[in-house]
Each structure stands twice: as C-alpha cells, then as structure tokens.
C-alpha positions as CSV (number, residue, x, y, z in Angstrom):
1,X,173.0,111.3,58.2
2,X,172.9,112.1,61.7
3,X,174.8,115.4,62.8
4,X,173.6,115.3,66.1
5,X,176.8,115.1,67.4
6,X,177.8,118.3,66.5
7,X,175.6,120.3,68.9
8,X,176.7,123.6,70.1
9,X,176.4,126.4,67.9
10,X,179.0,126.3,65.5
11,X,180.9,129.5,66.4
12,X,181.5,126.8,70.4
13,X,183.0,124.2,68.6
14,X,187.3,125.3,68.2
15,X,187.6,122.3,65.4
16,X,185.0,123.7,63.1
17,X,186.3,127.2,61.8
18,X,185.0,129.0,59.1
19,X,187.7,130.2,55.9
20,X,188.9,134.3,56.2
21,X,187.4,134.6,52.9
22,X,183.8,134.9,52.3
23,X,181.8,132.9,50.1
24,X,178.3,133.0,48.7
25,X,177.6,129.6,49.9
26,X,178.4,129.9,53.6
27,X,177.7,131.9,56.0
28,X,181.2,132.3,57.6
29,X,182.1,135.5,59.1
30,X,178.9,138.4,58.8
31,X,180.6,141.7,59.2
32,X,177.5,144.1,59.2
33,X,175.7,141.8,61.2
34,X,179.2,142.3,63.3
35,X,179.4,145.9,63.1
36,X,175.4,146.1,64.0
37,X,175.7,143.6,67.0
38,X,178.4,146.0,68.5
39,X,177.2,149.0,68.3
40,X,173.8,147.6,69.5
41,X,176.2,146.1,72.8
42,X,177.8,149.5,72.9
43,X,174.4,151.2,73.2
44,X,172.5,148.8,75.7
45,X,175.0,149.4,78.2
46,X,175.0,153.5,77.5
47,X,171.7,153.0,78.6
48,X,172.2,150.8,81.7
49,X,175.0,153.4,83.0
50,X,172.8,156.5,81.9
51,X,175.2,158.0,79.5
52,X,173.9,160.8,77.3
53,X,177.2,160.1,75.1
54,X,180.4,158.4,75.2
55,X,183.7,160.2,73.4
56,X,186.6,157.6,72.7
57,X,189.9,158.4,71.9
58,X,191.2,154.4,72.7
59,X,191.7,153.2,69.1
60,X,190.2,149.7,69.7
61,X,186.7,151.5,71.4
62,X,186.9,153.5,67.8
63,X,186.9,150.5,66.4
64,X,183.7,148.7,68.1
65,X,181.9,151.4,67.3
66,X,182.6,152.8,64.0
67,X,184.5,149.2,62.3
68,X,187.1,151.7,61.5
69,X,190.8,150.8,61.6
70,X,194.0,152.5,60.1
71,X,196.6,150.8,61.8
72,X,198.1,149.6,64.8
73,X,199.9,153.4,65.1
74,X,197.1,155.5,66.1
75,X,195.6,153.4,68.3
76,X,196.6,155.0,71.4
77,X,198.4,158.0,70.8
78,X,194.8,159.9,71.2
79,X,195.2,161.9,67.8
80,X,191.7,160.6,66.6
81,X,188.1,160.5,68.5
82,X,184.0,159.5,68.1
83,X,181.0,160.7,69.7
84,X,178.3,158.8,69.9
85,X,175.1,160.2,71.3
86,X,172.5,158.2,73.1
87,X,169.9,157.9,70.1
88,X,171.9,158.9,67.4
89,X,174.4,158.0,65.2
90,X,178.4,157.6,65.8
91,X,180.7,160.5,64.5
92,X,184.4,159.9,63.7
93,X,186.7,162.5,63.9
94,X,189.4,161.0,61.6
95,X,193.1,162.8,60.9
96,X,193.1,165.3,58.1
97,X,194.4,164.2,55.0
98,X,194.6,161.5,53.1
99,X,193.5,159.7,56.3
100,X,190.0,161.2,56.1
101,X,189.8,160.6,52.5
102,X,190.8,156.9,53.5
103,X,188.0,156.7,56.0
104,X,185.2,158.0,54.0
105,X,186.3,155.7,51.2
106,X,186.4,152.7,53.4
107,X,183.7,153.4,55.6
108,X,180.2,153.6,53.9
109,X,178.5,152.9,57.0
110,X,179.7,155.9,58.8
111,X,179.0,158.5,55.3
112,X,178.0,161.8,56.0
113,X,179.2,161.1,59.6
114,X,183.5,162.0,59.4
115,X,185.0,164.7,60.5
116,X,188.7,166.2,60.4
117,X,189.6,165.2,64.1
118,X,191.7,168.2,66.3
119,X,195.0,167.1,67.3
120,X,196.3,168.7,70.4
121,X,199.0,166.3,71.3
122,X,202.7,167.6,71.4
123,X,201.6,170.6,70.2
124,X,203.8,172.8,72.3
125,X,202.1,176.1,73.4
126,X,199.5,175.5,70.7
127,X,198.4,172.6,73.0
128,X,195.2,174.1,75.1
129,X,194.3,176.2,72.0
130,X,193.8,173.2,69.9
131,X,192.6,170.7,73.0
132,X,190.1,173.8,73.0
133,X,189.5,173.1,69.1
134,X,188.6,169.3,70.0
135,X,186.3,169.7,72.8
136,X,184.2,172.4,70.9
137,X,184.1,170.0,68.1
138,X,182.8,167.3,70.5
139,X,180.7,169.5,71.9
140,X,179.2,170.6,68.8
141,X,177.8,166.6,67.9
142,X,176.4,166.5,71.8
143,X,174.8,170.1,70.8
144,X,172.8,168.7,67.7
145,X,171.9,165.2,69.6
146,X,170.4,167.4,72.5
147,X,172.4,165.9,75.3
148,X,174.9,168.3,76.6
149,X,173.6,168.6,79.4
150,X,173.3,165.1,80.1
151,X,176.4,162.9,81.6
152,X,179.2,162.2,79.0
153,X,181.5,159.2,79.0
154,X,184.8,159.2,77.8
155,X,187.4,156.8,77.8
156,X,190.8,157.8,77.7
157,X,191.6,161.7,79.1
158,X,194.6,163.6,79.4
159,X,194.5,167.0,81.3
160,X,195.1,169.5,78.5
161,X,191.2,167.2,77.2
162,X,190.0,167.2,80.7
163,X,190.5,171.0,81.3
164,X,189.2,171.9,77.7
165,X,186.2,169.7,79.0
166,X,185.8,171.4,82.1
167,X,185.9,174.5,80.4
168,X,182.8,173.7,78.5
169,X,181.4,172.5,81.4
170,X,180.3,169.6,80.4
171,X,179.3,166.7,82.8
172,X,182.8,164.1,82.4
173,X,181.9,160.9,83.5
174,X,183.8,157.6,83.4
175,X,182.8,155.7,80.3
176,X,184.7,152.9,80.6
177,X,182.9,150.5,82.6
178,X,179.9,151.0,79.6
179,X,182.4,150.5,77.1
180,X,183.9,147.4,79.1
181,X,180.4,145.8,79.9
182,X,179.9,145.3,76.1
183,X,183.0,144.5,74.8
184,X,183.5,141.3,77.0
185,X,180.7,139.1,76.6
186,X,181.5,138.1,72.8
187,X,179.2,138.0,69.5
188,X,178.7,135.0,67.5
189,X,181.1,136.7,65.3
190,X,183.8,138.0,67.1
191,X,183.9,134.2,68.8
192,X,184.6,133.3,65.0
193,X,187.2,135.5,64.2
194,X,188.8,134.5,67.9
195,X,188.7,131.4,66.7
196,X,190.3,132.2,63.4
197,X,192.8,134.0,65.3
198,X,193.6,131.0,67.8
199,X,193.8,128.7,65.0
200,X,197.0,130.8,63.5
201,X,198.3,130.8,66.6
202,X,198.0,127.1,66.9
203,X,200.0,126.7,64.0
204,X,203.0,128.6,64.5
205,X,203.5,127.2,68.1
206,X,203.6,123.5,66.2
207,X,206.1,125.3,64.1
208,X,208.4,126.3,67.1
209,X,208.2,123.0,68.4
210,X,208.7,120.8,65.3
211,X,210.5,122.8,62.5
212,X,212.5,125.5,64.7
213,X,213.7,124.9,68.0
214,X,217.3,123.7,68.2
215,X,220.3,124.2,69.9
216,X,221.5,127.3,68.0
217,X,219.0,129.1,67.4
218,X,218.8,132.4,69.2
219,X,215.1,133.7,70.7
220,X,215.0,136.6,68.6
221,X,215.2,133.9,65.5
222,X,212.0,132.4,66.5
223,X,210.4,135.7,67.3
224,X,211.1,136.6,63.5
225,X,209.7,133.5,62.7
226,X,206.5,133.8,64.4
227,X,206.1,137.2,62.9
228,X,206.6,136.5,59.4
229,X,204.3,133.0,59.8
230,X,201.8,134.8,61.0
231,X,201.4,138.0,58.8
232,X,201.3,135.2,55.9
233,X,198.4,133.4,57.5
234,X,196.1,136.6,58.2
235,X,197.4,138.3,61.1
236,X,196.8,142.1,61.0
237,X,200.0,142.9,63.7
238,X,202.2,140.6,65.8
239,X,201.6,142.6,69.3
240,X,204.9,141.0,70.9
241,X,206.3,137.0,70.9
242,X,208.3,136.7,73.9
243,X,210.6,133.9,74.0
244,X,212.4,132.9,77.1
245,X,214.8,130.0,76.9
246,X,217.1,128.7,79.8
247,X,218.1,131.2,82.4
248,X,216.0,133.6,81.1
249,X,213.0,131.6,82.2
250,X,213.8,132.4,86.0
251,X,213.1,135.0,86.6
252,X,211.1,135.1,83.8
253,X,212.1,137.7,81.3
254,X,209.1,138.5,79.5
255,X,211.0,139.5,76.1
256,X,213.1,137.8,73.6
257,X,217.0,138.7,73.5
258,X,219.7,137.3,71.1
259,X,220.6,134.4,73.5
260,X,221.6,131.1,71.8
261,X,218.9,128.4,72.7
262,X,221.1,125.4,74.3
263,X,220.1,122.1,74.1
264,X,218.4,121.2,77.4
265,X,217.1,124.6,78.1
266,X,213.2,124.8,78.9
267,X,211.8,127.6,76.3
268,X,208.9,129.2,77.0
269,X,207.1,131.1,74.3
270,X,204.2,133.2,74.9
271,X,201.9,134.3,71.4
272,X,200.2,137.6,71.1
273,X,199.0,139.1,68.0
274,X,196.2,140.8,66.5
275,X,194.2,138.0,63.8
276,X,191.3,138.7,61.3
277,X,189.9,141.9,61.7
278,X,191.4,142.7,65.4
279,X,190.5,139.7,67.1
280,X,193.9,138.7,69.6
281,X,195.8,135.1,70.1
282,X,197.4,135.7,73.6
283,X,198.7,131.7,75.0
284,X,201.6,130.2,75.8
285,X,203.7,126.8,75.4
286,X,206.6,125.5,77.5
287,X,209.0,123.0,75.5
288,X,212.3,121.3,76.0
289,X,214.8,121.9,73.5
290,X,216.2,118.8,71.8
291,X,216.3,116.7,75.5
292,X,213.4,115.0,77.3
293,X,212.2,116.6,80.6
294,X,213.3,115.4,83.7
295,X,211.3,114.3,86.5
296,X,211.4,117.8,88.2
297,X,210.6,120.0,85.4
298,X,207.6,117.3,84.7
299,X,206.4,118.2,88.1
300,X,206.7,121.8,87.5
301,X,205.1,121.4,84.1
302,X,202.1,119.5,85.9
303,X,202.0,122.2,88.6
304,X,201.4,125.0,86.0
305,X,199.1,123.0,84.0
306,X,197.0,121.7,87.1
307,X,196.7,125.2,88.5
308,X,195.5,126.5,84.9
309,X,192.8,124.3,84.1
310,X,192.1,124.4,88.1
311,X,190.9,127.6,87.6
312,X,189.4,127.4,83.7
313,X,186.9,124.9,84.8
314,X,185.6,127.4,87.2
315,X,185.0,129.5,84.0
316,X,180.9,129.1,83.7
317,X,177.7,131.4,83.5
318,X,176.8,132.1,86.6
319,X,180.3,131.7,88.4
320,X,182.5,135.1,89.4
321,X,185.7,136.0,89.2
322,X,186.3,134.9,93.0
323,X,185.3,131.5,92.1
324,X,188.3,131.2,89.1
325,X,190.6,133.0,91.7
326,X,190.2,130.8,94.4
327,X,191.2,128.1,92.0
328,X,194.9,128.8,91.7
329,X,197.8,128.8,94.5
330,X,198.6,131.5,96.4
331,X,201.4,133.7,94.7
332,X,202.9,137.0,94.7
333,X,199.1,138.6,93.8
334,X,198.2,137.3,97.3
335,X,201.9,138.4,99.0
336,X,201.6,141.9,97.3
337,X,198.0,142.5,96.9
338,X,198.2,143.9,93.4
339,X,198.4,141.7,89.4
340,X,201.7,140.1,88.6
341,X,200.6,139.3,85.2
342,X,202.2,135.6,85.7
343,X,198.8,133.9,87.3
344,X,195.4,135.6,86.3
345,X,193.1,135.6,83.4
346,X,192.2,138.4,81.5
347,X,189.1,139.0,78.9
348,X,190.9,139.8,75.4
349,X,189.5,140.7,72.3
350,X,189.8,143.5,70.1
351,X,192.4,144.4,72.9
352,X,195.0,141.9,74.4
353,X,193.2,143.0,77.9
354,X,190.0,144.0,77.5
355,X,187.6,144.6,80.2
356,X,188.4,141.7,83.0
357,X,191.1,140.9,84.9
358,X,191.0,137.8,87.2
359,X,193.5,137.9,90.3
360,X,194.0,137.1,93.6
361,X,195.0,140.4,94.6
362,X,191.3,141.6,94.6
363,X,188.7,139.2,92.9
364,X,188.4,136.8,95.9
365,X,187.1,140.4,98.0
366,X,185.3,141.9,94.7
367,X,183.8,139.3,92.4
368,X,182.4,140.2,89.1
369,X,180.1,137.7,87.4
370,X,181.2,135.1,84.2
371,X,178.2,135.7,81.8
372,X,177.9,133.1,78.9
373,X,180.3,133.7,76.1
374,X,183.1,136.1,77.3
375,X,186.5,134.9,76.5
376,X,189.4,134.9,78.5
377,X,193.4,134.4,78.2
378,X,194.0,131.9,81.7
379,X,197.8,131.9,82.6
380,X,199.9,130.3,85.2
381,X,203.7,130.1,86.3
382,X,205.7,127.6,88.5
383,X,208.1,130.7,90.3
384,X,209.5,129.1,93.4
385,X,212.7,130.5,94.3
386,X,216.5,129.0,93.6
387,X,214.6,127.5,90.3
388,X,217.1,127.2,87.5
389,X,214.4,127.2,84.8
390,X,210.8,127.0,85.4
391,X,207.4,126.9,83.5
392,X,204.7,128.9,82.3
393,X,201.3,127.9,80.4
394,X,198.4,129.9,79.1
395,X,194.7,128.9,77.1
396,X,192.6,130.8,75.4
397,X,188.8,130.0,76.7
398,X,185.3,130.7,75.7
399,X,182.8,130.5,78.4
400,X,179.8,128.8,76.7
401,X,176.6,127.8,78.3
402,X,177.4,124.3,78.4
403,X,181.2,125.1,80.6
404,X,184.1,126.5,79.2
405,X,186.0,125.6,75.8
406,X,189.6,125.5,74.7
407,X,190.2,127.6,71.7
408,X,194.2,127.5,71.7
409,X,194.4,123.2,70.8
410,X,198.5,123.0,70.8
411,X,199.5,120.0,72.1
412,X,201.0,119.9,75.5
413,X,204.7,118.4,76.5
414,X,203.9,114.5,76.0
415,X,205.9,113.8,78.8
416,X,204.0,115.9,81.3
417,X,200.5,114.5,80.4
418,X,201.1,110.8,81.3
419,X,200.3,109.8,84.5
C-alpha cells in the first residue's frame, strides 16, 4: 500500500492524533524524550544570552524545566522557585509539606534535587526576613555550580526578591527573553499534545453549535457546559470560556454573564483551557442562534475570516512578525499604538501567551522572525462603530516547513463560506 500521501511528519498533520494514553505498540506521546527536549531548548538559549543561571518563580517556566506541576493555584502567586545553573542540574524549591513529599514522589527525574522553597509573600513584617531566606537559598545552588558571579536570569521579581537579590549582590539580569526563545518554537511532542488539546476543543465548540445553543439558554449555561465537557475529555483546567451573545457582542464583553440567548442573536464563544499535560486550546467560533445570517452579518463574518487567514498564510519560516501584521486592517492597535487583544496572534503553549505577540501597534517597526514550528493563536474582530452585533474568529496554527497548518478544524458558519 502506498502511504505516500501522508507526508509531513505525523505530529503536522491535525487529522492524525495520537490517544492520551500510552501504549506499548505506538509511539504516541514520549514524555522523557519531552521533558529532555525542553530542558535541552531551555539550556541552548542560556547559552546564546550568556546566562550563568536562570531562577523562575512563573509556574509554567517551572514546569518546562523541571515537568513539575501541582496545580493551576501556584502557578503565579511566586510561592515556589528553580535554579538551574548553566552546566548543572535543575533545583526545585517546592512548598513544605505534603507538597514536597508530593514532588519527590512524583518526580524521579529531579531526586536528590528538591528543596523546601522560602515563602516571603504576604508575610507582613516577616516579609524581607524571609525574601532574605529565599535569595540565600538561591544563592546557595549558584554557590555550588560556581556561577555567582556570572549573570543570573530570572523571570518574574517583585521588590521585596529584587532587594534580597541586590543585597547579595548578585548580577539580576532579565531571563525572559532565554526562557521565551525556547519555549516558542514547539517539540515534536508538545505539537502532539497541542494537537490533542485542539482536538477537545474542536469537540465541544460542535457541541455549542449542535446540542446547546437555543433561545433560552443563558451564556453562563454554555460556559458550565464547556467546562464539564472538557474536564471529561482530558483537560487539566478550563482557563476561561467567554461567551458573548447579542448585545454583548458590541462592544464585545469578553466574559460570560447570565443573559438569556435570544433567538437571532450572533454568539460568539471564545475556548481557552489547559489540555494534556499543559498544552492550551485558545479559538473562537461565531454562530447564529436558531436564525440564518443575514446578508450583513455574512459580510462581517467574511470580513473577520478574510482578515484572519490574510494574515495566517503569512505564517512561514523565514517570514516576521511585520509580514503577518501587515496582513490585517488597520484597527485600534494602529489608532492607539499599543495590543487590543481583538486582532493579533500570540504564541501559546504551556501558557495561553507565551513568548510572541503579533500586532500592529509595534511588529510592523520591530519584526521578530517565524521559525519552523512555533504555534500561534490568530484572532480577528469586525468592530466598526453603531454595530448592533458583530463578529469575532480565532485559529490555532502550527508553522511547519511546508506553510502553516490549521489545528482548530471546527467548521465555519455555512452560510459565510459560499461565495
């Protein structure tokens, strides 16, 4: 048989996607060759910025590094921390507790490598005392690795850290554009669990559409929908579902409400949650509730669709950001000079925006490069004024060597695509 037709590698290809589960006969998903790959990314660009170390308190920068994960909840609230040293091994400074008995349990790839972390947060007047705590014990890892002295990275900083830092005397660099540089250009398996991830998503938008939008209904129904759809097929967390029906779709309220869905009303319902093992479904469908469109919102609906895939074809190795920007209309990024969120494209991953952001409020003066298999969230809105519902789209998009591919495969409104 002849399966020459098939290609690209397979992790390209949105239609072919591998089970969650693992199997002896398949290859599927290879999560130390994941974990490896990573950390590999993460060290190749310490390198290229001349980092001696990066610290990260941002839970998903933990997680590239160390695979470690306890929960949407301490992701950001900078209780927890790793160090790794250029050369050497990551450390994880985990909470106290059963937390750290949790970690080294769950983590045999880190052993001999966790730590109690030092909270300092909200610690009243204890605060510098015990921001004093974390920096030594920081400090301590860069001590043993022999680099100090050398130029430190960290992520995320507030100034009780920063001053504790400073006190030290240690050389505080910004590590995110090391951290960034690996984390958006994609391995073969964090494209597979992005696929996995889109391929949820997929489904519950067809359920919106088919099985549970009617006149009724209230947005907050179909958000609780979403949620509990998608926990049952995989998803770790449901980041937010924001449902905008009728009025509420100009302006665009970017959060669900009680309001009753009417029949008539354009409904626009934008997905983001966290899939297998981190890996986000950001997109977005416009329907019509229970009513076909009419003429105008078809011409909206092609406006906001045109402009989109104007600007994901531009998606290729070799392109820049200014290339994709140039591709949509002028908007409010142009008019204000700064992101609306409502026509860009943004990198996503382990993080709903991770790395690169594509506007017109600064890529067309400062391009950054597309490099063969980053993966972006591309979104455009139809927001003239005195509109009395309007339209907004989004695809999720791997840049591939051979051009860019559509991940998110929900159908769009039928009667918008004939022409």
């Amino acid at each position: 048989m002849d399966t020459s037709f098939i290609g690209a590698p397979h992790e390209w290809d949105p239609r072919r996607v591998y089970s969650q589960t693992g199997a002896d006969w398949q290859y599927r998903v290879d999560f130390e060759q994941l974990r490896k790959d990573r950390l590999a990314k993460i060290r190749e660009q310490m390198n290229a910025h001349d980092l001696g170390a990066l610290v990260l308190f941002a839970g998903a920068n933990i997680r590239y590094v160390t695979a470690s994960y306890q929960g949407n909840w301490k992701y950001n609230i900078n209780i927890r921390y790793v160090v790794l040293p250029n050369g050497g091994e990551p450390v994880l400074f985990e909470t106290a507790g059963s937390d750290l008995q949790c970690a080294k349990l769950d983590l045999p790839w880190v052993q001999g490598a966790i730590q109690p972390a030092i909270t300092w947060q909200w610690a009243e007047g204890a605060g510098p005392a015990m921001a004093g705590r974390m920096a030594q014990s920081v400090a301590e890892v860069l001590e043993a690795n022999g680099v100090r002295n050398e130029r430190i990275g960290v992520d995320n900083l507030d100034m009780p850290a920063l001053q504790a830092f400073q006190e030290l005397k240690l050389n505080i660099v910004n590590g995110w554009p090391a951290v960034s540089a690996a984390r958006v250009v994609k391995t073969r398996d964090e494209i597979e669990l992005l696929k996995q991830a889109a391929s949820i998503g997929d489904a519950a938008m067809w359920k919106i559409k088919y099985e549970w939008l009617k006149p009724g209904v209230r947005e907050r129904e179909i958000e609780a929908k979403v949620h509990e759809f998608m926990l049952e097929r995989g998803c770790e967390i449901i980041y937010d579902i924001i449902v905008a029906s009728g009025g509420n779709t100009s302006p665009y309220r970017r959060w669900a409400t009680d309001k009753i869905v009417r029949q008539g009303d354009l409904v626009i319902v934008d997905i983001n949650a966290v899939g297998p093992s981190g890996y986000f479904i950001d997109f977005v469908r416009c329907f019509k509730c229970a009513a076909k469109m009419t003429p105008k919102e078809i011409d909206l609906y092609r406006e906001v669709y045109d402009s989109m895939y104007a600007g994901l074809e531009k998606l290729r190795p070799g392109n820049t950001t200014a290339d994709v920007a140039a591709a949509f209309p002028v908007y409010d990024d142009d008019k204000y000079k700064t992101v609306t969120l409502q026509q860009f494209a943004h990198s996503i991953g382990l993080t709903l925006y991770e790395g690169m952001w594509i506007s017109r409020a600064y890529s067309l003066q400062y391009p950054a490069e597309i490099k063969e298999n980053m993966y972006f969230a591309i979104e455009t809105f139809a927001g003239h004024p005195g509109l009395q519902q309007t339209c907004r789209l989004e695809e999720n998009v791997l840049v591939s060597a051979n051009g860019p591919v559509v991940f998110t495969l929900m159908e769009h409104m039928e009667e918008a695509m004939v022409r």
